[in-house]
Structure formats: C-alpha cells, structure tokens
N, CA, C and O atoms as CSV, one atom per row, in Angstrom:
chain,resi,resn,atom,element,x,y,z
A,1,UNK,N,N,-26.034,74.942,124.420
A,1,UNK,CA,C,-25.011,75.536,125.259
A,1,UNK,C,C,-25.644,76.708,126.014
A,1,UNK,O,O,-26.383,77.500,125.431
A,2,UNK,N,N,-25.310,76.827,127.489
A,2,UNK,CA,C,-25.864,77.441,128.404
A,2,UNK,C,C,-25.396,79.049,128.119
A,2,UNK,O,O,-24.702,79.109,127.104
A,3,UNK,N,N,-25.593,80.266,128.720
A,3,UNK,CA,C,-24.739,81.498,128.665
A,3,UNK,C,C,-23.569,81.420,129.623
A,3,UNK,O,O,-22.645,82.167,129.303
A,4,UNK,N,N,-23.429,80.895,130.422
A,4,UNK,CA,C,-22.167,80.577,131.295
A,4,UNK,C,C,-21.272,79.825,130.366
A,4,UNK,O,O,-20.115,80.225,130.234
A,5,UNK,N,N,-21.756,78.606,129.601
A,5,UNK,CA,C,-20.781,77.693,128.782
A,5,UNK,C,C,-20.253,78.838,127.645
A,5,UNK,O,O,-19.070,79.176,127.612
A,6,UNK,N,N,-21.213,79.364,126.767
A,6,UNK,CA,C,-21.030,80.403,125.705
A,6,UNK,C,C,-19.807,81.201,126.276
A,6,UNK,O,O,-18.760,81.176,125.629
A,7,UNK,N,N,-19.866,81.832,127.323
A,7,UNK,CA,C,-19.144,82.845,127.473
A,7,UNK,C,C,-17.422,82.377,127.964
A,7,UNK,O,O,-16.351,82.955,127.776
A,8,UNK,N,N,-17.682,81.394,128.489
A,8,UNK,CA,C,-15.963,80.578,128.788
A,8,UNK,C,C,-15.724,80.136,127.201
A,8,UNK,O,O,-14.581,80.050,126.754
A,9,UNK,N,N,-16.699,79.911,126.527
A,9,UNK,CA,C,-15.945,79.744,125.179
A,9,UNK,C,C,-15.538,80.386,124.199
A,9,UNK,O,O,-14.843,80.003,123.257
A,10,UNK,N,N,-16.075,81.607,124.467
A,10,UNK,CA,C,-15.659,82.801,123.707
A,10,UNK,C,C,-14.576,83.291,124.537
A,10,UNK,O,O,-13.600,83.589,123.849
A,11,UNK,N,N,-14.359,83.540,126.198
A,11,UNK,CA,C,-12.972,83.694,126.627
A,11,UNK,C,C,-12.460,82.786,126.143
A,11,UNK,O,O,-12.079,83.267,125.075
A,12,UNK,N,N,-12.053,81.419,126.153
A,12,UNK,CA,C,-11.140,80.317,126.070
A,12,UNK,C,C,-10.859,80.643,123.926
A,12,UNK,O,O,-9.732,80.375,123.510
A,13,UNK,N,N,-11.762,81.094,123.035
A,13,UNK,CA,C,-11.091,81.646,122.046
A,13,UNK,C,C,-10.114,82.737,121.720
A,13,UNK,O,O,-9.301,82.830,120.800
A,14,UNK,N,N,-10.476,83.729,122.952
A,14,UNK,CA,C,-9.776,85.009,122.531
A,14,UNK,C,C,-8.448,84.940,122.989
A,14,UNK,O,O,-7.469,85.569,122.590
A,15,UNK,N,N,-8.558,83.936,124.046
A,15,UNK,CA,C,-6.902,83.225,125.037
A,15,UNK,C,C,-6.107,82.466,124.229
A,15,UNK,O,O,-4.900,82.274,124.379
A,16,UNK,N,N,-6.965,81.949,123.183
A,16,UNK,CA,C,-5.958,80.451,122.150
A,16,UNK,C,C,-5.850,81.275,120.469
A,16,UNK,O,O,-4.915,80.959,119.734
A,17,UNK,N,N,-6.935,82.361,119.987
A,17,UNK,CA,C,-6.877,83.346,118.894
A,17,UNK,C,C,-7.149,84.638,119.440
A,17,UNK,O,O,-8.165,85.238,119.089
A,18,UNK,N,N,-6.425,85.081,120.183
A,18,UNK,CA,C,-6.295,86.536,120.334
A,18,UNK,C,C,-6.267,87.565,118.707
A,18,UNK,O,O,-5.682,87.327,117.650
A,19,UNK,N,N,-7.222,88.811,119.131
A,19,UNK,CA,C,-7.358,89.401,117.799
A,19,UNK,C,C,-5.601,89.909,117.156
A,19,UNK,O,O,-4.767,90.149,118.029
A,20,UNK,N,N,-5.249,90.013,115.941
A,20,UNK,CA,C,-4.403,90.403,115.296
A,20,UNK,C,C,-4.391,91.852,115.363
A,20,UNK,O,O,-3.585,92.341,116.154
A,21,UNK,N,N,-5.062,92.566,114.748
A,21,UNK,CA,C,-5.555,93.421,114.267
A,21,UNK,C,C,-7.059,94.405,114.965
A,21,UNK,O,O,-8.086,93.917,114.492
A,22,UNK,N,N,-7.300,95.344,115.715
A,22,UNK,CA,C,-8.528,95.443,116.144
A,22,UNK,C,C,-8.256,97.187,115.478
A,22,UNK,O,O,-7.351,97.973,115.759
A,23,UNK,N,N,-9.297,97.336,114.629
A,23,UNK,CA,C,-9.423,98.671,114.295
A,23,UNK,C,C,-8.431,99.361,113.391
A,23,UNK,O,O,-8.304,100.585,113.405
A,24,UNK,N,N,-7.829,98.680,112.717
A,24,UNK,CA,C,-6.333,98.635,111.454
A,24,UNK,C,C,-4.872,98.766,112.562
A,24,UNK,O,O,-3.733,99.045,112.188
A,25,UNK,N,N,-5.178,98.566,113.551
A,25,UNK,CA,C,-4.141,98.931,114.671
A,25,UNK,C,C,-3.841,97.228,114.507
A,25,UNK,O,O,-4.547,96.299,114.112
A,26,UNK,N,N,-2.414,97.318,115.023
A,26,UNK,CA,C,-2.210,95.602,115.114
A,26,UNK,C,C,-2.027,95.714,116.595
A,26,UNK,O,O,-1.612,96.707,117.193
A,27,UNK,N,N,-2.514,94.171,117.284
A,27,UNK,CA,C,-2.268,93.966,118.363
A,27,UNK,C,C,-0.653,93.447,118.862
A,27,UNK,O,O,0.083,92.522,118.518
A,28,UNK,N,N,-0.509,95.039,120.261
A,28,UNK,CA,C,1.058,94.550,120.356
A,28,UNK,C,C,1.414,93.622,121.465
A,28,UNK,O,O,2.416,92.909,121.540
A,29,UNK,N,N,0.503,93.735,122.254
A,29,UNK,CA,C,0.524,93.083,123.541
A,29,UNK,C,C,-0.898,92.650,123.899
A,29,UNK,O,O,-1.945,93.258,123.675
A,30,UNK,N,N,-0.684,91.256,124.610
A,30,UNK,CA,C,-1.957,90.417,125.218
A,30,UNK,C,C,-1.721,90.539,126.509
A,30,UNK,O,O,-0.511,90.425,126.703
A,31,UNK,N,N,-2.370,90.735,127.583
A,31,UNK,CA,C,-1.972,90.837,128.840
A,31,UNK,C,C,-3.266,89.791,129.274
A,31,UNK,O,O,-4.436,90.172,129.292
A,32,UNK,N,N,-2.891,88.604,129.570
A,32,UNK,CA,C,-3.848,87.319,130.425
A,32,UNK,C,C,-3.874,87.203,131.905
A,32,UNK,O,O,-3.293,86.266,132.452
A,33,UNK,N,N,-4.699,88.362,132.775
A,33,UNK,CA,C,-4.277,87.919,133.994
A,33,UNK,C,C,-4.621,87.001,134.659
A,33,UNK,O,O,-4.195,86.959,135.813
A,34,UNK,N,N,-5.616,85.811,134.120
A,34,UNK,CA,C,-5.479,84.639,134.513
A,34,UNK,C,C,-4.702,83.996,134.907
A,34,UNK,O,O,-4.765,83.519,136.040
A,35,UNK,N,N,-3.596,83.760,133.977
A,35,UNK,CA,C,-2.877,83.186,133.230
A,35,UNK,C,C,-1.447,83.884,134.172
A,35,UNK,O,O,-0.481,83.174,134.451
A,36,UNK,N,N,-1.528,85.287,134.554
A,36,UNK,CA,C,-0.658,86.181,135.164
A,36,UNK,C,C,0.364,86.731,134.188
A,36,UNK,O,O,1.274,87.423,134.644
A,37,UNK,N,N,0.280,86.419,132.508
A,37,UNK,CA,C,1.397,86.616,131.402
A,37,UNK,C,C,0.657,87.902,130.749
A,37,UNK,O,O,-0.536,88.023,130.467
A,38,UNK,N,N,1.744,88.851,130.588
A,38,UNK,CA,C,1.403,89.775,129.352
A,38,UNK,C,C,2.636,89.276,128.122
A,38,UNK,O,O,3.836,89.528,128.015
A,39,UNK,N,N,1.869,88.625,127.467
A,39,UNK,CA,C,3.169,88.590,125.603
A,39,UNK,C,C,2.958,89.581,124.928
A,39,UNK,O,O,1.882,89.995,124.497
A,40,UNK,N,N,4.310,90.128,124.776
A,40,UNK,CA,C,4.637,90.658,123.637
A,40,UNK,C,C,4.021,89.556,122.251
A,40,UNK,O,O,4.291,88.358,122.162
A,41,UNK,N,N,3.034,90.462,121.136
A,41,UNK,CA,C,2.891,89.395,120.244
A,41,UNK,C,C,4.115,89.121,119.066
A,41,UNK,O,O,4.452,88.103,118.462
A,42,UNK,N,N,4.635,90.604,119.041
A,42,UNK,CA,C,5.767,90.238,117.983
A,42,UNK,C,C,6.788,89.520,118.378
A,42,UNK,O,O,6.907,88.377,117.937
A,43,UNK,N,N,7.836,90.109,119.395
A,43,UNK,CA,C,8.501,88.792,120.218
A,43,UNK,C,C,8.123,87.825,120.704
A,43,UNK,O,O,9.117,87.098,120.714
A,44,UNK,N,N,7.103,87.162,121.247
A,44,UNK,CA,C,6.538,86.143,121.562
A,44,UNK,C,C,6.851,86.044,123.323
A,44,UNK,O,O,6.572,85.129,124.098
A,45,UNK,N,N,7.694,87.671,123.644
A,45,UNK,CA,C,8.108,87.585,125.061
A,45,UNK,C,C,7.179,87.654,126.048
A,45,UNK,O,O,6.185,88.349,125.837
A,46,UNK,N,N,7.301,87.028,127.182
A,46,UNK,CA,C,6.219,86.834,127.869
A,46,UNK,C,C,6.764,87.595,129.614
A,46,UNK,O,O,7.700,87.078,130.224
A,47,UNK,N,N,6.259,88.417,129.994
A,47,UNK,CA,C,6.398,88.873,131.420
A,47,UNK,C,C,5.295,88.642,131.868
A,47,UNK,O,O,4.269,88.604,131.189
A,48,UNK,N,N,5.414,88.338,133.849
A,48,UNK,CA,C,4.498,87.888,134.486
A,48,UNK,C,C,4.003,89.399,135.073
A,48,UNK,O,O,4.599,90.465,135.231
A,49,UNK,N,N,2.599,88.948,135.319
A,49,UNK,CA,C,1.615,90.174,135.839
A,49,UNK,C,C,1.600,90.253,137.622
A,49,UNK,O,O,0.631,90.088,138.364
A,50,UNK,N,N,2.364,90.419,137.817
A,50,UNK,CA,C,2.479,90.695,139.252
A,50,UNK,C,C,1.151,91.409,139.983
A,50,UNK,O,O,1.257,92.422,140.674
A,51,UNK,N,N,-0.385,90.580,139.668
A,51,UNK,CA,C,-1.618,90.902,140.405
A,51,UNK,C,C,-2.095,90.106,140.580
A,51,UNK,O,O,-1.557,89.097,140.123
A,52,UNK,N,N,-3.204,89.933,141.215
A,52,UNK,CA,C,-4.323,88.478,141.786
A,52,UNK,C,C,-4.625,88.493,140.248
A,52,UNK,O,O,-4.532,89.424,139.448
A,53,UNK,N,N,-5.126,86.813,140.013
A,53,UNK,CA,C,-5.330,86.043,139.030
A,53,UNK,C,C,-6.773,86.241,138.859
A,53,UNK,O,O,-7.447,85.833,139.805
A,54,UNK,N,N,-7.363,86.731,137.952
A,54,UNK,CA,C,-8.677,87.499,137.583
A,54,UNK,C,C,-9.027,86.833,136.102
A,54,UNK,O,O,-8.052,86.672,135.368
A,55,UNK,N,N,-10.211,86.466,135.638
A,55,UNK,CA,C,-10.344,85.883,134.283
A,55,UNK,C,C,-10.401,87.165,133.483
A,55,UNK,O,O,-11.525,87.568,133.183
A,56,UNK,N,N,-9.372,87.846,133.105
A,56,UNK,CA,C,-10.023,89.017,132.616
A,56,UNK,C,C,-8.629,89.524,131.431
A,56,UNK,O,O,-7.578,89.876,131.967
A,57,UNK,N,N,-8.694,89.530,130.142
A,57,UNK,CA,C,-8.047,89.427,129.292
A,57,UNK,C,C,-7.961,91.158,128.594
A,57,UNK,O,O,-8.982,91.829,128.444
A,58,UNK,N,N,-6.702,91.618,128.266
A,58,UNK,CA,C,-6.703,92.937,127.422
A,58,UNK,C,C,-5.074,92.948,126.836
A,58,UNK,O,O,-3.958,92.643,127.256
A,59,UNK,N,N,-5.865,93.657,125.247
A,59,UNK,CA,C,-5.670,93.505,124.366
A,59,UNK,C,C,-5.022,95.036,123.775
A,59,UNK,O,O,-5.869,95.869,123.451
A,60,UNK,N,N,-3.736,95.370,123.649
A,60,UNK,CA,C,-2.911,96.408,123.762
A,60,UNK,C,C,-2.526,96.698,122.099
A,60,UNK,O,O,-2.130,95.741,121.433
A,61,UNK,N,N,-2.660,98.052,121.465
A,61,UNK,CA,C,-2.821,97.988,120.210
A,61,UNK,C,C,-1.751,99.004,119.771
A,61,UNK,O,O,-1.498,99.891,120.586
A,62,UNK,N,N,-1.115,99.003,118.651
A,62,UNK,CA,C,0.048,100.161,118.234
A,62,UNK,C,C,-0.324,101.232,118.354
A,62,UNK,O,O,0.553,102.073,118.556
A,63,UNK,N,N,-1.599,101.649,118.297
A,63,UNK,CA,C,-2.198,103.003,118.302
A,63,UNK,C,C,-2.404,103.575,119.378
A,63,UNK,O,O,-2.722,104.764,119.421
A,64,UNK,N,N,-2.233,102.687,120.638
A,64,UNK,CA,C,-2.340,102.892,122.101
A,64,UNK,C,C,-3.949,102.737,122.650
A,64,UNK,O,O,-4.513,103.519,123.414
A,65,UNK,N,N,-4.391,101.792,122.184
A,65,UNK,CA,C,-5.943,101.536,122.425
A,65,UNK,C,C,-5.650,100.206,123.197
A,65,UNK,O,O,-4.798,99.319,123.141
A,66,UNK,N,N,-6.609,100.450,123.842
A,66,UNK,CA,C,-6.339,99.391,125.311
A,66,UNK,C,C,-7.720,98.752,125.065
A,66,UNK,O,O,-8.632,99.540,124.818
A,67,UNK,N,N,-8.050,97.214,125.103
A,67,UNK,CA,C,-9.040,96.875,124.979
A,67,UNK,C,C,-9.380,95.563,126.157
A,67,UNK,O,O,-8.965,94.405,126.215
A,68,UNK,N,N,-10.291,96.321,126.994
A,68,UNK,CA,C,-10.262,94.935,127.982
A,68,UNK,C,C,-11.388,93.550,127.815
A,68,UNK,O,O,-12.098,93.175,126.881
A,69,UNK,N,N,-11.171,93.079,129.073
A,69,UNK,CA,C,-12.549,91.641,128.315
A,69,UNK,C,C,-12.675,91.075,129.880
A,69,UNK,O,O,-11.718,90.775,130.592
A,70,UNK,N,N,-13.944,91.009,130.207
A,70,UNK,CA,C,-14.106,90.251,131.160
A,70,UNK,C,C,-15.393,89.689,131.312
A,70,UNK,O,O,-16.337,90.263,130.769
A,71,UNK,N,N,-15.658,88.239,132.232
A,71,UNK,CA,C,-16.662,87.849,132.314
A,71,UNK,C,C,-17.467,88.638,133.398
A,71,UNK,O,O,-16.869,89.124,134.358
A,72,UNK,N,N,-19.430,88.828,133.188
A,72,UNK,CA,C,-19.488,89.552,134.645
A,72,UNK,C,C,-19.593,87.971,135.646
A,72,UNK,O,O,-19.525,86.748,135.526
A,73,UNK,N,N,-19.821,89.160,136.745
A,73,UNK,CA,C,-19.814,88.645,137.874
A,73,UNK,C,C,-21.318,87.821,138.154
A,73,UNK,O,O,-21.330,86.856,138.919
A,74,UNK,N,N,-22.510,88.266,137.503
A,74,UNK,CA,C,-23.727,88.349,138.304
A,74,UNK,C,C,-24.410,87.836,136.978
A,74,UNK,O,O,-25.022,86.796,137.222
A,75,UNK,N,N,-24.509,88.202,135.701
A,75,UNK,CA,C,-24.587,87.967,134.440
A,75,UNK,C,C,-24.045,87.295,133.580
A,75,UNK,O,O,-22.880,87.494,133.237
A,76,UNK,N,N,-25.086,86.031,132.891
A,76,UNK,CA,C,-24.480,85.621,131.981
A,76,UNK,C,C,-23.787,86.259,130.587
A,76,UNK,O,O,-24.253,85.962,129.487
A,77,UNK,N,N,-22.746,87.071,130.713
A,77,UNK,CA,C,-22.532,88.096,129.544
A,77,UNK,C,C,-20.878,88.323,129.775
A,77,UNK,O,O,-20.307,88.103,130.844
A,78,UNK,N,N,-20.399,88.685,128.863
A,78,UNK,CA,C,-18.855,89.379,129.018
A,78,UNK,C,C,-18.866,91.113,128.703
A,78,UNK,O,O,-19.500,91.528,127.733
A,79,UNK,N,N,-18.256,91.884,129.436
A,79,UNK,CA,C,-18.143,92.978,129.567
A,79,UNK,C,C,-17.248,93.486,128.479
A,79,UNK,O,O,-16.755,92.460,128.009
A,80,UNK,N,N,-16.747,94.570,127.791
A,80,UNK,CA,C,-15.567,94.993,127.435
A,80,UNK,C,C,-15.617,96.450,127.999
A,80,UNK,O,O,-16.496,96.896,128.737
A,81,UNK,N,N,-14.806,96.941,127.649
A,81,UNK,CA,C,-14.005,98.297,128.375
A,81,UNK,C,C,-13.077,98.482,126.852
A,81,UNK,O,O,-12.710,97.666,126.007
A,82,UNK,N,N,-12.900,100.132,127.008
A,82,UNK,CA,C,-12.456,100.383,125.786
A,82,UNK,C,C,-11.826,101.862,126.360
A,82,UNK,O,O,-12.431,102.688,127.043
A,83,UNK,N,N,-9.987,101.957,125.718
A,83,UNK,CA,C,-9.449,102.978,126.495
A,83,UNK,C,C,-8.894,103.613,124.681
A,83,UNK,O,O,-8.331,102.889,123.861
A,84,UNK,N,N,-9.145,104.636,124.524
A,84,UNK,CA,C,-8.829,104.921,123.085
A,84,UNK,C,C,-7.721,106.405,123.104
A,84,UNK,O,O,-7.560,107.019,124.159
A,85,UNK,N,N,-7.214,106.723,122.154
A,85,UNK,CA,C,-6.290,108.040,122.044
A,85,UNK,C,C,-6.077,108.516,121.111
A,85,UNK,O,O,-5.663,107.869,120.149
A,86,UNK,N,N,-6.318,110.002,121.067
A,86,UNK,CA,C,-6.263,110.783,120.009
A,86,UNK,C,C,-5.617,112.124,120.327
A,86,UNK,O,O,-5.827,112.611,121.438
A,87,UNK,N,N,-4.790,112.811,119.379
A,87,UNK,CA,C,-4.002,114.469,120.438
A,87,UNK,C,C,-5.126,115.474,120.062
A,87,UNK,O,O,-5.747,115.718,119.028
A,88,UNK,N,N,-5.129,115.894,121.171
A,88,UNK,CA,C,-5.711,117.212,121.783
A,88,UNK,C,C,-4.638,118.516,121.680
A,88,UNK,O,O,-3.693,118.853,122.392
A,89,UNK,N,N,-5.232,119.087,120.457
A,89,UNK,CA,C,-3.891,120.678,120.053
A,89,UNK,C,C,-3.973,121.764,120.644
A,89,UNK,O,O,-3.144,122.612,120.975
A,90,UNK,N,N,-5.438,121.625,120.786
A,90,UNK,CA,C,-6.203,122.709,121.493
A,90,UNK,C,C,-7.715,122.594,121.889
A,90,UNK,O,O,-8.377,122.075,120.990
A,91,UNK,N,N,-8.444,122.951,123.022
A,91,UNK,CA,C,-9.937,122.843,123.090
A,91,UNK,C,C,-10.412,122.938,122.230
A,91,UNK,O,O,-11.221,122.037,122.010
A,92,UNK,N,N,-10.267,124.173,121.014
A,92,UNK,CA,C,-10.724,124.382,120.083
A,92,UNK,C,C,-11.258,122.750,119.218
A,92,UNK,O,O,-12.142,122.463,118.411
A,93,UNK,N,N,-10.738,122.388,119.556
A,93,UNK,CA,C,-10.820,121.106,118.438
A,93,UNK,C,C,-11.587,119.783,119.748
A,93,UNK,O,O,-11.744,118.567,119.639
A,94,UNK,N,N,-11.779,120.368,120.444
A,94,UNK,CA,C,-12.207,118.896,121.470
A,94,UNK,C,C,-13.780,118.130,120.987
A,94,UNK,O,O,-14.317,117.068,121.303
A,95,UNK,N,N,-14.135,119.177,120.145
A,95,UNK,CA,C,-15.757,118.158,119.337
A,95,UNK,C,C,-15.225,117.277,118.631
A,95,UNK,O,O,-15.393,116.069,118.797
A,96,UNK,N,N,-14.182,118.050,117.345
A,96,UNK,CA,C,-13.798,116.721,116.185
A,96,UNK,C,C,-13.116,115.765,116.570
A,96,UNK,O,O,-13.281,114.629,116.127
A,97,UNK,N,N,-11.903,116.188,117.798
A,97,UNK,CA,C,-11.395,114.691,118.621
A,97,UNK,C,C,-12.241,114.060,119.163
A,97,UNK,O,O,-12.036,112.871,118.918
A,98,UNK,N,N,-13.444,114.247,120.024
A,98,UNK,CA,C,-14.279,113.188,120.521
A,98,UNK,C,C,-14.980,112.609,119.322
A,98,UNK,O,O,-15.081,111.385,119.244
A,99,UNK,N,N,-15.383,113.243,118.553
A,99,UNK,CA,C,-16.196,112.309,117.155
A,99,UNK,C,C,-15.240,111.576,116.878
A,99,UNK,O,O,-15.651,110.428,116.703
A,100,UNK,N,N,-13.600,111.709,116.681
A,100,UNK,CA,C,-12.189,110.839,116.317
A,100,UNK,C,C,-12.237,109.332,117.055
A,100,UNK,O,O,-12.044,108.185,116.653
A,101,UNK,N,N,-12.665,110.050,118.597
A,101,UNK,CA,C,-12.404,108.772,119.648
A,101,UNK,C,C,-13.881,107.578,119.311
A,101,UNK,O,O,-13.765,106.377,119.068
A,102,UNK,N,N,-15.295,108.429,119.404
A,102,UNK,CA,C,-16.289,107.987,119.183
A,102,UNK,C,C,-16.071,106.945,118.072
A,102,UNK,O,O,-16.189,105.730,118.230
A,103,UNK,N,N,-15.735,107.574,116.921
A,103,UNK,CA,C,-15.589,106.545,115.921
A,103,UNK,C,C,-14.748,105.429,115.585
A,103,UNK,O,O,-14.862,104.714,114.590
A,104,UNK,N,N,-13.883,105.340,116.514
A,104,UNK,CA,C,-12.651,104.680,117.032
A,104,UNK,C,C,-13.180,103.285,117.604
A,104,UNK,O,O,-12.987,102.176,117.106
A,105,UNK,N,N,-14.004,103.646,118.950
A,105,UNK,CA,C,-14.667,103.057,119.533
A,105,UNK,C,C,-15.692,101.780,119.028
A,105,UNK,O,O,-15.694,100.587,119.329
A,106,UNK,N,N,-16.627,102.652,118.049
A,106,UNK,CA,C,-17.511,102.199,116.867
A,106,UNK,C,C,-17.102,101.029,116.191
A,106,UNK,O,O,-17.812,100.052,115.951
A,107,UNK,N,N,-15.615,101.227,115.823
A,107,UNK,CA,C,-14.920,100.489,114.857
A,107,UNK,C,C,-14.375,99.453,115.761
A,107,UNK,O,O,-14.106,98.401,115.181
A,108,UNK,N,N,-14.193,99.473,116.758
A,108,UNK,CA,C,-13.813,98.050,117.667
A,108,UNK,C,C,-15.032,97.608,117.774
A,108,UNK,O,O,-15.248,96.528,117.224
A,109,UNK,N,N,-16.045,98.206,118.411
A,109,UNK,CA,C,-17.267,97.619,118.572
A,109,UNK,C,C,-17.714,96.447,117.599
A,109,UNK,O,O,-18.296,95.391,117.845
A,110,UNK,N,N,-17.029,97.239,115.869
A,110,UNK,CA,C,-17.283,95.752,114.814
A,110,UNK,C,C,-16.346,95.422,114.604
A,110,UNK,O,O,-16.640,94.375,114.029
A,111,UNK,N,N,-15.278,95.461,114.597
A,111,UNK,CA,C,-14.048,94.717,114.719
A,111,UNK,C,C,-14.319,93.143,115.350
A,111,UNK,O,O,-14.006,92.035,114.914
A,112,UNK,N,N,-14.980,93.533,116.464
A,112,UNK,CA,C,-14.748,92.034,117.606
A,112,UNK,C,C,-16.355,91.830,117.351
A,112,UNK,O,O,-16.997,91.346,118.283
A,113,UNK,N,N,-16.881,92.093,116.418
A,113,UNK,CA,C,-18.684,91.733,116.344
A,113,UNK,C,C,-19.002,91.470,117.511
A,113,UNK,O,O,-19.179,90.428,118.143
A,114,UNK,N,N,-19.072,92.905,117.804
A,114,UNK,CA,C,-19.600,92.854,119.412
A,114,UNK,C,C,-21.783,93.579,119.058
A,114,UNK,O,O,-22.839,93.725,119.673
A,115,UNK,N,N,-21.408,93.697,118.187
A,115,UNK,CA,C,-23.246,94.062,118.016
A,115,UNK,C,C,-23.592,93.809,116.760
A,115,UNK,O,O,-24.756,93.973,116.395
C-alpha cells in the first residue's frame, strides 16, 4: 500500500471509528466537512456544515479540545492541529498553565499513536 492509499485509509477509519475518548476527555462532537455533517456523538444529531466540502475531519472533546485531521496537500502524510484549554487566574501562573496545555497536547499526541 502506497502513502496516498495509507492515508485515505486511516481518514476513511477515523470517519467509520471516530475516537471515543482522546485524552480522558470523551468525544462530543465529530464535525466531517467532507461529508458537510457535524454529529453530536451522544445524540446521534447531525447538523450540516454550511462550508466548501474539504477532506478534513475534527474531533470536539468535553474538555473543549478541538482536534483537527487533514490530508496534506503536497505530501504523502496527514496533518493534525491541536486547539487545547486551560484557565489562566493570573500571569503569575502562565509557566504551570503552558506545561498544563503542553502536556495535554503530549497526551493526544499518544492517544491517536501519532508517534
């Protein structure tokens, strides 16, 4: 199997087994804009994505971690993107929140055995 075939088959898994769970967060929403559907996973409700149709899949988590997925353009490879959240009380604290987010990050990174 080629890296072009590999990589539609790892999209075409995450579209038919979308992750449950990424980082002890459960997944609340799938947004397929292929497809143009974001589901709700617990209701099973489905609203349409009112944007151009893009192969590009993300993955919405209780904790408010946004996890995207796309094939590149130029490369045989899939991209991810990673939007994470943690409260900020005060600057004072903006090292141990970024080590919070960092490690956040980390933990999706093996979540989806991405390395």
């Amino acid at each position: 199997m080629d890296g072009q075939q590999q990589i539609a088959a790892m999209m075409e898994g995450y579209r038919n087994n979308p992750p449950k769970v990424i980082n002890g967060s459960k997944v609340v929403t799938v947004l397929d804009y292929d497809n143009g559907i974001a589901t709700n996973v617990q209701t099973r409700d489905v609203t349409p994505i009112n944007l151009p149709n893009s192969n590009v899949l993300q993955f919405i988590t209780e904790d408010g971690s946004l996890i995207s997925a796309r094939p590149s353009g130029t490369e045989p490879k899939i991209k991810f993107y990673f939007s994470v959240k943690e409260q900020l009380d005060s600057a004072d604290h903006f090292d141990e929140v970024n080590k919070k987010l960092d490690s956040k990050i980390q933990a999706i990174i093996s979540d989806l055995k991405l390395k």
